[in-house]
C-alpha positions as CSV (number, residue, x, y, z in Angstrom):
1,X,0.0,0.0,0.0
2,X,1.2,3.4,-0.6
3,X,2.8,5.6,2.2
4,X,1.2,8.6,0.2
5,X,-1.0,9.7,-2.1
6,X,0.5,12.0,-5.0
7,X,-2.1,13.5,-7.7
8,X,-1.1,12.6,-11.7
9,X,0.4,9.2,-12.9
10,X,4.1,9.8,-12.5
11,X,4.6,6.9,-9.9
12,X,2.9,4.2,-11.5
13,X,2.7,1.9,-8.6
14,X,0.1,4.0,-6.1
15,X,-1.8,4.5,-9.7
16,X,-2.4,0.4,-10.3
17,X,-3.0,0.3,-6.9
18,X,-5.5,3.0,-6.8
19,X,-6.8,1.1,-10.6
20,X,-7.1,-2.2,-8.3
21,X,-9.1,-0.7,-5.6
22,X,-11.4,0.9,-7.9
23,X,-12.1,-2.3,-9.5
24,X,-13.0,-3.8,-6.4
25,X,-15.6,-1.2,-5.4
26,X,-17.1,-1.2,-8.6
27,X,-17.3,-5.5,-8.9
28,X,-18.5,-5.0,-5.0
29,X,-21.9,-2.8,-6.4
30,X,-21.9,-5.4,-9.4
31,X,-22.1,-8.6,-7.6
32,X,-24.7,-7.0,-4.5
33,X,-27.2,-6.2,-7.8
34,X,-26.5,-9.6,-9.0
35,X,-27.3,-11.3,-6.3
36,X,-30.8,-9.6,-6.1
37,X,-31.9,-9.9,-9.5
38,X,-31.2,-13.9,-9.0
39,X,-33.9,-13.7,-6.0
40,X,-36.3,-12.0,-8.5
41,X,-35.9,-8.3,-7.8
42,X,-36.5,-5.7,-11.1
43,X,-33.2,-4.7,-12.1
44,X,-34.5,-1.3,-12.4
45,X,-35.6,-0.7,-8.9
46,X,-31.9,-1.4,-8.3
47,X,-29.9,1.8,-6.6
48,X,-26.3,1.6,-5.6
49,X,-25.2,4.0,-2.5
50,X,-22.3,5.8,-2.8
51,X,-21.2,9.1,-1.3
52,X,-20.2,12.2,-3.7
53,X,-19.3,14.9,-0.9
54,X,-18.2,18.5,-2.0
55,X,-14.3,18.4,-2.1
56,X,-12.9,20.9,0.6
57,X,-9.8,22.4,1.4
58,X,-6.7,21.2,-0.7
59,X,-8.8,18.4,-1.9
60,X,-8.8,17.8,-5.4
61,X,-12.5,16.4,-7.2
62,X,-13.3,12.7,-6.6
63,X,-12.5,10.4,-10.0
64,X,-15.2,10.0,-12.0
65,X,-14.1,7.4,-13.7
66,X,-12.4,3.9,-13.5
67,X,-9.2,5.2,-14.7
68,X,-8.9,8.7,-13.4
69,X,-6.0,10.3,-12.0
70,X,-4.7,9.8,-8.9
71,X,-6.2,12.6,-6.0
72,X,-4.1,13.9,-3.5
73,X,-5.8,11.6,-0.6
74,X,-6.7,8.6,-0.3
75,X,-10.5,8.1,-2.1
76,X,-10.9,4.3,-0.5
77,X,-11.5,3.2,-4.3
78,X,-14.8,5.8,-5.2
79,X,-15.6,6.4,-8.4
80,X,-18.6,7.3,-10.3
81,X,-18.3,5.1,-13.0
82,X,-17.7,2.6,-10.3
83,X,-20.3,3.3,-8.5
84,X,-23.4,2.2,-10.9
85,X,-23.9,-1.3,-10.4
86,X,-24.6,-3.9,-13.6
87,X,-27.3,-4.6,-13.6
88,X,-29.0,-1.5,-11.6
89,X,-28.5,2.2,-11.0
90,X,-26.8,5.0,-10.1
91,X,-27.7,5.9,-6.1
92,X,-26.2,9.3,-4.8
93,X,-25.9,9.8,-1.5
94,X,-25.6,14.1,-1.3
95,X,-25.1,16.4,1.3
96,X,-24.7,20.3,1.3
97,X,-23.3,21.9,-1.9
98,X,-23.4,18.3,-3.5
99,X,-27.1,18.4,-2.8
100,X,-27.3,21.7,-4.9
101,X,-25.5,20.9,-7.8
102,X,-22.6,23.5,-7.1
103,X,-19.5,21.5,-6.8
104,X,-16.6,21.5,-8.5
105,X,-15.6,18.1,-10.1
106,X,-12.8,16.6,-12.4
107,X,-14.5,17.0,-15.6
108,X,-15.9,20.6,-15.1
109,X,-19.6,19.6,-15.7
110,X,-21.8,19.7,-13.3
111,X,-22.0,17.1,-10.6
112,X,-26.2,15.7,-11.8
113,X,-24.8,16.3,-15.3
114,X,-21.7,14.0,-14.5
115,X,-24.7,11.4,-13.3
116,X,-27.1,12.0,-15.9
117,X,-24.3,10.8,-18.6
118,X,-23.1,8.0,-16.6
119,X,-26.9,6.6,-16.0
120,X,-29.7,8.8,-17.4
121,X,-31.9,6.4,-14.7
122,X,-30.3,7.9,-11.4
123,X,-31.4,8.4,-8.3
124,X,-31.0,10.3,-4.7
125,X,-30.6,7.4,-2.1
126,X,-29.8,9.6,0.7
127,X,-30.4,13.7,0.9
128,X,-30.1,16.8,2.5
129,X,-29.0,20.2,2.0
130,X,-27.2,20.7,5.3
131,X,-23.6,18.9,5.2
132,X,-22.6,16.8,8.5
133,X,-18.9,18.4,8.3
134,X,-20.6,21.8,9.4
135,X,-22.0,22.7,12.6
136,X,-24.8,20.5,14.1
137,X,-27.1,23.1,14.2
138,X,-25.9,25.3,10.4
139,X,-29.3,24.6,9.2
140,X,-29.6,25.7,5.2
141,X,-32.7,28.0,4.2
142,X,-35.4,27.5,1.8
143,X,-33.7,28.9,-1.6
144,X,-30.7,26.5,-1.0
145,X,-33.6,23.6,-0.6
146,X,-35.3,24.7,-3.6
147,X,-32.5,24.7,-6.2
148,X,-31.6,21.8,-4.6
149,X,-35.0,20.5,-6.0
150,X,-34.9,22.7,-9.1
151,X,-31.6,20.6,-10.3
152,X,-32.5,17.3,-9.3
153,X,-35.4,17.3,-11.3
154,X,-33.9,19.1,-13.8
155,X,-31.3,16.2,-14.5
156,X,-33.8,13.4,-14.1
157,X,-33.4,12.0,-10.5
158,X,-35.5,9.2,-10.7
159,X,-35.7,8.7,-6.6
160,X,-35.5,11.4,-3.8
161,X,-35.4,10.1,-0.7
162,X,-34.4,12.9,1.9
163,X,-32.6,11.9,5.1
164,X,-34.6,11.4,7.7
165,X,-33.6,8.1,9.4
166,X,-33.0,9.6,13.2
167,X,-35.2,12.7,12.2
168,X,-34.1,16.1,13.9
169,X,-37.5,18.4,14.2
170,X,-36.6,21.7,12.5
171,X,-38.2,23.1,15.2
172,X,-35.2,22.2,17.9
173,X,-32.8,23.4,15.5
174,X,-29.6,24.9,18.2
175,X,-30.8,22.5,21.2
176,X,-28.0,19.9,22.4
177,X,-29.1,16.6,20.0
178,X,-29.9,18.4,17.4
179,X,-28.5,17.1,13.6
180,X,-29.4,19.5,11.2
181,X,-28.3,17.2,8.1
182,X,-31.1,14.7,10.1
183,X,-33.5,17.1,10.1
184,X,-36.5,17.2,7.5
185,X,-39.4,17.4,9.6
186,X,-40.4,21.5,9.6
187,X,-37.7,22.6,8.0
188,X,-37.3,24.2,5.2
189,X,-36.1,21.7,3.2
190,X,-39.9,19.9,4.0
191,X,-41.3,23.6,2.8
192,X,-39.5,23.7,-0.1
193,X,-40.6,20.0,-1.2
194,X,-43.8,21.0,-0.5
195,X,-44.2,23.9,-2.4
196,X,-41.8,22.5,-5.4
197,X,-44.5,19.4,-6.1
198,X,-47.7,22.0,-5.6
199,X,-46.6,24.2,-7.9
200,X,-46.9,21.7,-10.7
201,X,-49.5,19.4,-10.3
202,X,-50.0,18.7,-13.7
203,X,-46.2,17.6,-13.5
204,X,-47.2,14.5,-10.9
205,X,-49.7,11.4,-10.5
206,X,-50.0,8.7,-7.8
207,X,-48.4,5.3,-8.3
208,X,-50.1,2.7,-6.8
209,X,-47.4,2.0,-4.6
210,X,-48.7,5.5,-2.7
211,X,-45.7,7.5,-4.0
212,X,-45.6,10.7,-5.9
213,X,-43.9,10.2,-9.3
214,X,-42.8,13.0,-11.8
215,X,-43.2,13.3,-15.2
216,X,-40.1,14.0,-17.1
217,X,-38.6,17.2,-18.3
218,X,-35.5,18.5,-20.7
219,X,-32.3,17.6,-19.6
220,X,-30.4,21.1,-19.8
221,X,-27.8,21.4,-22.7
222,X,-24.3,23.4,-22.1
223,X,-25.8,27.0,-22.1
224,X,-29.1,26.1,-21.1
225,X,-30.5,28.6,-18.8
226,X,-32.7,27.7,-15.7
227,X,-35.8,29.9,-15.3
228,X,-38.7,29.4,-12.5
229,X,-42.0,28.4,-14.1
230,X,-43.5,25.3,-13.7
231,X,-42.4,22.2,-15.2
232,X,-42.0,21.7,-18.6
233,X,-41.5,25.4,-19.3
234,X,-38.8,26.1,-17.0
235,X,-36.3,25.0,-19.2
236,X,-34.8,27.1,-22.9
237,X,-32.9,26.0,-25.0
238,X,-33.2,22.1,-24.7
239,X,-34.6,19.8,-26.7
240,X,-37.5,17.7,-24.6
241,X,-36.2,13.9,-23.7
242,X,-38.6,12.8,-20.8
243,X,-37.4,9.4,-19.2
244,X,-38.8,6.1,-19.7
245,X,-40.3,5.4,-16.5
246,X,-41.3,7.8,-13.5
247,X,-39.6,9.9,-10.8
248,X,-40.3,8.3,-7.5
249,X,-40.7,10.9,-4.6
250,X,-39.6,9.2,-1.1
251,X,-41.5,11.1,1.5
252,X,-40.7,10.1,5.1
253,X,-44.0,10.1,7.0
254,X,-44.4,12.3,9.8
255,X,-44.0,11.1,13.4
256,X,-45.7,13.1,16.7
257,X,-48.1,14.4,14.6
């Protein structure tokens, strides 16, 4: 194992290691969807889990792909491209600036654009737009919850499911216990998800599962501008490409209610 890890490919040892451990994270995700499809679950209700946290500091962006460059710290073997299981689906797990779209990353597209092209059928496993790294009680407002919502559907997230496991109430945010990237239950991530879905209606239907689905919109192309109207009409510029099958909406049920 290398002592250290050195960005570029001049020391081609750390480099096939780093190639190795990559290949075992992505076979990992390959063989866990494998083994459910041979019990008889739909491939396409598949979702991996992997983590995509904003880099910080002197951290360079994670790879996104099997054979990126080697990062100056030790990535345990994540990639994107690793990170989609065959069979099955991209699953994000996103905190914070992830959450928003507003990262940098080793391509220069944007983070759901870097997932949309690796599998136009992703989804949001885990989700909030507070980041654990900050202070327990940093809780982010309603316009960062809203363009949160704004890209996601944007770029064709398939599932949302915000973290809620433990469940902070909003309104304890700054009391000892508190989590704010736990925390969905009135705050205004829960308003803005409210609000997002209820201003396009016509946008959404009920599955018979009970779940909310969307209908799809434009994926942006490079250029695209982003506008606020509802639905299908926020979007200039791009050419319309709904998805195949339906954006499932996750929403936690509400406890002490």
């Amino acid at each position: 194992m290398p002592r250290q890890f050195l960005p570029g490919e001049s020391e081609p040892w750390p480099h096939l290691w780093e190639r190795f451990r990559r290949h075992l994270v992505d076979l990992h995700y390959d063989d866990l969807s494998r083994w459910l499809v041979e019990v008889g679950i739909d491939p396409h209700k598949i979702y991996s889990s992997q983590g995509f946290m904003a880099p910080r500091n002197a951290a360079m962006p994670f790879s996104e792909r099997l054979d990126s460059s080697l990062k100056n710290y030790d990535s345990a073997g994540m990639t994107v491209e690793g990170a989609r299981p065959n069979p099955g689906h991209l699953g994000a797990i996103i905190y914070g600036q992830s959450a928003m779209n507003n990262i940098e990353t080793e391509s220069g597209r944007s983070l759901f654009r870097v997932f949309y092209d690796m599998d136009p059928d992703w989804g949001i496993v885990e989700h909030n737009t507070a980041d654990f790294r900050d202070p327990p009680g940093q809780l982010p407002g309603y316009g960062e919850a809203y363009t949160s919502l704004r890209e996601l559907f944007n770029f064709h997230a398939r599932v949302l499911s915000p973290m809620a496991w433990n469940g902070s109430n909003g309104e304890f945010v700054g009391e000892p216990g508190f989590h704010a990237h736990t925390a969905y239950l009135n705050t205004p991530l829960e308003a803005a998800t409210r609000d997002f879905f209820a201003s396009m209606p016509f946008c959404l239907e009920r599955h018979s599962t009970g779940l909310l689905v969307m209908r799809g919109i434009p994926v942006p192309t490079a250029g695209t501008k982003l506008i606020n109207k509802p639905c299908c009409g926020r979007i200039r510029g791009a050419q319309m490409a709904p998805p195949q099958s339906p954006i499932k909406i996750d929403q936690p049920a509400r406890t002490g209610d």
